[in-house]
C-alpha positions as CSV (number, residue, x, y, z in Angstrom):
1,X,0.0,0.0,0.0
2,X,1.2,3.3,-0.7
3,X,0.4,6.3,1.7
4,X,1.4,9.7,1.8
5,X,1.4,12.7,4.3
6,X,3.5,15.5,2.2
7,X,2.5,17.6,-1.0
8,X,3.5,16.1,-4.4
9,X,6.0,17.4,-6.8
10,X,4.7,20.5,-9.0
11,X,3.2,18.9,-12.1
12,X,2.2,15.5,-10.5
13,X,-2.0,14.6,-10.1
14,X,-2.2,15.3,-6.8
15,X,-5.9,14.4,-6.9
16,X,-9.0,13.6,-9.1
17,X,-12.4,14.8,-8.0
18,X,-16.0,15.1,-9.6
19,X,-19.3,17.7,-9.9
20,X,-22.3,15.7,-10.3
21,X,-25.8,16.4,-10.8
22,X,-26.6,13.5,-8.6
23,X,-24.1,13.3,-5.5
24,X,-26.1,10.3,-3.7
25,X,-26.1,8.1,-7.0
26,X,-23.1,8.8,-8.1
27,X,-21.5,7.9,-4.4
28,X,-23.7,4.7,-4.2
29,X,-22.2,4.2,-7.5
30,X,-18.7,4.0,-6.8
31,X,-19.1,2.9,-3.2
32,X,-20.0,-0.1,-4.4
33,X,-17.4,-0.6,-6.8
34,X,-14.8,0.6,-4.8
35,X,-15.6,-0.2,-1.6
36,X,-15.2,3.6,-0.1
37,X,-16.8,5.6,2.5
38,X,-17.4,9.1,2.2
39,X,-16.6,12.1,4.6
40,X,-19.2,15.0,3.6
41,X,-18.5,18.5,4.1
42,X,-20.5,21.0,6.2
43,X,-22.9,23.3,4.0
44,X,-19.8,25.8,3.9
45,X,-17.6,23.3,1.5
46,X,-21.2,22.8,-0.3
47,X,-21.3,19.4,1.5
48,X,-18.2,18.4,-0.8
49,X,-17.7,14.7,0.0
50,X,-14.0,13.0,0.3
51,X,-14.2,9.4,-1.2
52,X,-12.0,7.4,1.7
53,X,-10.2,4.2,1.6
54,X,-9.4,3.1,5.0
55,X,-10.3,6.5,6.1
56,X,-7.9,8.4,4.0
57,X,-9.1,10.9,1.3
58,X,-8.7,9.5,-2.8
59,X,-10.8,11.9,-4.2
60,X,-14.3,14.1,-4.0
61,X,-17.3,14.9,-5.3
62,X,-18.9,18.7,-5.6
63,X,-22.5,18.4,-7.2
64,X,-24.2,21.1,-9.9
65,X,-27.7,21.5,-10.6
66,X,-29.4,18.8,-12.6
67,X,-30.0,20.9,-15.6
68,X,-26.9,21.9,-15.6
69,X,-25.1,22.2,-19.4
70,X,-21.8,21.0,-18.4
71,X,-21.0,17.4,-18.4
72,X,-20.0,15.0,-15.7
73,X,-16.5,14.5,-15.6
74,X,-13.7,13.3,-13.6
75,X,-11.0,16.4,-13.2
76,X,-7.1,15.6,-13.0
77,X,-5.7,18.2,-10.6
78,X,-1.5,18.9,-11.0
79,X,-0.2,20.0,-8.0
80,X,1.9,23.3,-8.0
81,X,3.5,24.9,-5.2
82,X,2.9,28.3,-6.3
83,X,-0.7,28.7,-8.3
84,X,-0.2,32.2,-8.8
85,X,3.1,31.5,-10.7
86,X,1.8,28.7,-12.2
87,X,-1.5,30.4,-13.9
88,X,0.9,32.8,-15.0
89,X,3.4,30.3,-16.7
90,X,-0.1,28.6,-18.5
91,X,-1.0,31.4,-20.0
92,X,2.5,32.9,-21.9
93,X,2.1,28.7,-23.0
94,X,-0.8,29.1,-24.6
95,X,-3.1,27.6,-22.1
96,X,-6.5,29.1,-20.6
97,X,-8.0,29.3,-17.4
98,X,-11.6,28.5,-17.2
99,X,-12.3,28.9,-13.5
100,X,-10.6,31.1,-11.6
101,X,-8.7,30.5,-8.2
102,X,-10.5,29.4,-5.5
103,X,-9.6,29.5,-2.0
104,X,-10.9,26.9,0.4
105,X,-9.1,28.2,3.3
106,X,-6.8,25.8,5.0
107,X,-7.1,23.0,2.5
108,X,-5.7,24.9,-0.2
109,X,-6.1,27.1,-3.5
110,X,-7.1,25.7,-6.8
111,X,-8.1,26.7,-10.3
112,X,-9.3,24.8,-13.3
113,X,-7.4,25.3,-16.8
114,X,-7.8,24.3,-20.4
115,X,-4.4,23.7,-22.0
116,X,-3.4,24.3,-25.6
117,X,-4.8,21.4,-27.6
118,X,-8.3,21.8,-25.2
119,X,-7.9,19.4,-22.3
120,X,-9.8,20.5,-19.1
121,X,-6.9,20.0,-15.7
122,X,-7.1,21.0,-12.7
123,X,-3.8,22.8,-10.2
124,X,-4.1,22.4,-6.9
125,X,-1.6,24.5,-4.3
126,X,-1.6,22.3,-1.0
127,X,-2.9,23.4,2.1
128,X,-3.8,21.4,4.6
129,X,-5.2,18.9,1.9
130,X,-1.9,17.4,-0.4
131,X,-4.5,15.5,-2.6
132,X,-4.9,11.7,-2.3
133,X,-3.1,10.0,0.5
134,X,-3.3,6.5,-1.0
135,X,-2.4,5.6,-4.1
136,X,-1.4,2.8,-6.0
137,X,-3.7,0.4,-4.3
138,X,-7.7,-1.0,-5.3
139,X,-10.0,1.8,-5.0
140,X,-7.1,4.6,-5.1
141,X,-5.7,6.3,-8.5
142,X,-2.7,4.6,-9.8
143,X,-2.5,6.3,-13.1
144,X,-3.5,9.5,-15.2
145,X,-3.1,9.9,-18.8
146,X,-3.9,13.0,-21.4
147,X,-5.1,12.1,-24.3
148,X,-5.0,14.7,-27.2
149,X,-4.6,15.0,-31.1
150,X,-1.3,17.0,-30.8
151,X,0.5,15.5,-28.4
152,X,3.7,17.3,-28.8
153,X,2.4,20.4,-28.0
154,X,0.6,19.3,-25.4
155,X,3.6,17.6,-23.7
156,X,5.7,20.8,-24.2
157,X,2.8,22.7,-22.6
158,X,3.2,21.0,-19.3
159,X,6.6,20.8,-19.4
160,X,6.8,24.7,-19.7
161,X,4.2,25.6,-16.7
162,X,5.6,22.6,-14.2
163,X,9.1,22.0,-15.4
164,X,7.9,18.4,-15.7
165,X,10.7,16.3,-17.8
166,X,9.6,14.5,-20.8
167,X,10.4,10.7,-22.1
168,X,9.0,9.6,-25.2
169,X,8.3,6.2,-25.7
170,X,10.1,5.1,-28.9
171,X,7.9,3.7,-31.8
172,X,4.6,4.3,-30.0
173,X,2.6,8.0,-29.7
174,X,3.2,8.3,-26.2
175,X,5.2,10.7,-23.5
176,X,5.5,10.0,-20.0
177,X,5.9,13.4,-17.6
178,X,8.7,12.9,-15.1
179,X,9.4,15.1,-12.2
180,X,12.2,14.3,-10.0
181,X,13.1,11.7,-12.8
182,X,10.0,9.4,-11.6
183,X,7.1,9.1,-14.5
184,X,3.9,10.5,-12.8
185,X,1.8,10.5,-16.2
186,X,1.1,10.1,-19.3
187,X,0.3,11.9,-23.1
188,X,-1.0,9.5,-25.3
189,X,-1.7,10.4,-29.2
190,X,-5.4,9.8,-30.4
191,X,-4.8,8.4,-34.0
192,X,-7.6,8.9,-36.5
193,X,-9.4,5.9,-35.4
194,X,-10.8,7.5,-32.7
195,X,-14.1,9.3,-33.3
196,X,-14.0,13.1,-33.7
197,X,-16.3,14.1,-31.4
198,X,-14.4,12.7,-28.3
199,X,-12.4,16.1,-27.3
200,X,-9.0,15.9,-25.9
201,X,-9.2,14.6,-22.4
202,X,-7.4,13.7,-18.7
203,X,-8.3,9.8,-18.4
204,X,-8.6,8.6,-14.3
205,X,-7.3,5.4,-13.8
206,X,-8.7,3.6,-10.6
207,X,-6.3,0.3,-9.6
208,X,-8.3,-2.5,-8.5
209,X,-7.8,-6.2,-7.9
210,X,-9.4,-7.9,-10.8
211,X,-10.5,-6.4,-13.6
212,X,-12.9,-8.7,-15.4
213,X,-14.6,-9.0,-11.8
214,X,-14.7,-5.1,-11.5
215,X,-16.2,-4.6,-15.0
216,X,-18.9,-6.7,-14.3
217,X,-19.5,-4.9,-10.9
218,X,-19.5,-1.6,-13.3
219,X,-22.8,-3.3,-15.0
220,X,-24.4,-4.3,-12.5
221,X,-24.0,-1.0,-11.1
222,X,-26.1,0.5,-13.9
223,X,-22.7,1.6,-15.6
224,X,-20.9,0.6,-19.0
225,X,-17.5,-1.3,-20.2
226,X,-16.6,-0.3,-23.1
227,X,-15.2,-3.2,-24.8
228,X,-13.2,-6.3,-23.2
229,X,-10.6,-6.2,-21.0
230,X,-7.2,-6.0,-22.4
231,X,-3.4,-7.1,-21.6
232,X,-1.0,-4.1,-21.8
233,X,2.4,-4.2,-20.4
234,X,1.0,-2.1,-17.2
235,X,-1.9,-4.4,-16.5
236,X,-5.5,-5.7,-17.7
237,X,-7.7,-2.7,-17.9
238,X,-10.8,-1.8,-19.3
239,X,-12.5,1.8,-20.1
240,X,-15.9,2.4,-18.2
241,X,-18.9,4.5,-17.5
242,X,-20.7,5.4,-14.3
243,X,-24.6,6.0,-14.6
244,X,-24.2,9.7,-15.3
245,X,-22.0,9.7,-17.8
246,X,-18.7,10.0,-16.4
247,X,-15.9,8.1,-18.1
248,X,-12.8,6.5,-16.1
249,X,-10.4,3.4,-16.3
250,X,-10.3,0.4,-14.4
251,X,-6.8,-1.6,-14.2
252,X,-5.4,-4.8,-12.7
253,X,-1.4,-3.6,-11.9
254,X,0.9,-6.4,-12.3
255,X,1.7,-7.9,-9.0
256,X,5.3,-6.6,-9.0
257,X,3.8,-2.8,-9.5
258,X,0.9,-3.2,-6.7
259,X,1.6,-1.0,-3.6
């Protein structure tokens, strides 16, 4: 199991969280795939709920009205140790802010960006609050990925605002971001297979135990797979849905990479 009690590197996700239209489906949703409990927030935090595996935060849900026009996503947040700096940096890169900084006190300050090549992220300047304390295990985030059209750019985009280092990997469309020479994630190439109404995107990756058995929890949920489960060199994983909409990835780590 992997813990951790001090604020990430600038440019790592430090935390993934969610604004749903339905806070009470959406948590009996992935309580029940997961396993977690939930910590809600006073009316003050607009009952923001932590998502908890053995009583440590792995990531929240904020809710929107239900006629709200944005959809329900999952939100990578990088960690910065200087957001003012940081928003700064995005923009002379090319990059936009969409909402503004936010201050929730003690916790921390955060914003919510679009970066060159239209990718919603989040940044997130610890507080009290790092991000997730446990990663790398079932029901906590192991992986997150961008996926865009022009991965180059978007790679040098994060580089420039986090100072993240970049390692292609050869004869495949794909970059891993380093900081302190450690990957922390990932910018994958969509090739024109992939429909053109899916936007560039931050892709969640939840660890979990057993894929096939998790995918058929997702169903019987009242979520989707999307396809089979499939072999890759860092796991089985599938792609899935949650009943509002909200897309995410489940994977099986190799035992040697399991915290």
């Amino acid at each position: 199991m992997s813990e951790l009690n001090t604020p990430y590197a600038p440019g790592t996700p430090a935390w993934v969280d969610m604004m749903t239209t339905d806070r009470g489906a959406t948590t009996e949703f992935y309580g029940g795939l997961f396993g977690w409990d939930f910590e809600v927030g006073g009316p003050e935090t607009g009952y923001y709920t932590n998502a908890l595996v053995r009583g440590l935060p792995v990531a929240g849900f904020g809710e929107m009205p239900r006629d709200a026009m944005f959809p329900v996503v999952w939100t990578t947040y990088l960690a910065t140790d200087d957001l003012d700096e940081s928003l700064e940096a995005l923009g002379a890169a090319g990059g936009k802010v969409l909402v503004p900084e936010f201050d929730t006190g003690g916790p921390g300050r955060g914003a919510i960006a679009i970066d060159p090549t239209g990718a919603a992220f989040g940044l997130w300047e610890a507080g009290t609050h790092i991000g997730a304390y446990v990663v790398n295990e079932p029901g906590a985030v192991v992986w997150n990925e961008l996926a865009t059209r022009d991965p180059f750019r978007a790679a040098e985009f994060y580089r420039d605002v986090f100072g993240l280092g970049l390692d292609p990997l050869p004869d495949f469309p794909y970059t891993q971001l380093t900081a302190d020479g450690r990957a922390v994630a990932g910018v994958f190439g969509m090739a024109g297979g992939i429909p053109a109404e899916i936007p560039p995107h931050w892709m969640t990756y939840f660890a979990v135990s057993d894929a096939e058995v998790s995918a058929r929890r997702v169903r019987e949920l009242g979520g989707v797979t999307v396809g089979d489960v499939v072999d890759s060199p860092f796991g089985r994983f599938t792609t899935a849905g949650d009943p509002l909409g909200a897309t995410f990835r489940l994977i099986q780590p190799p035992p040697s990479t399991r915290g």
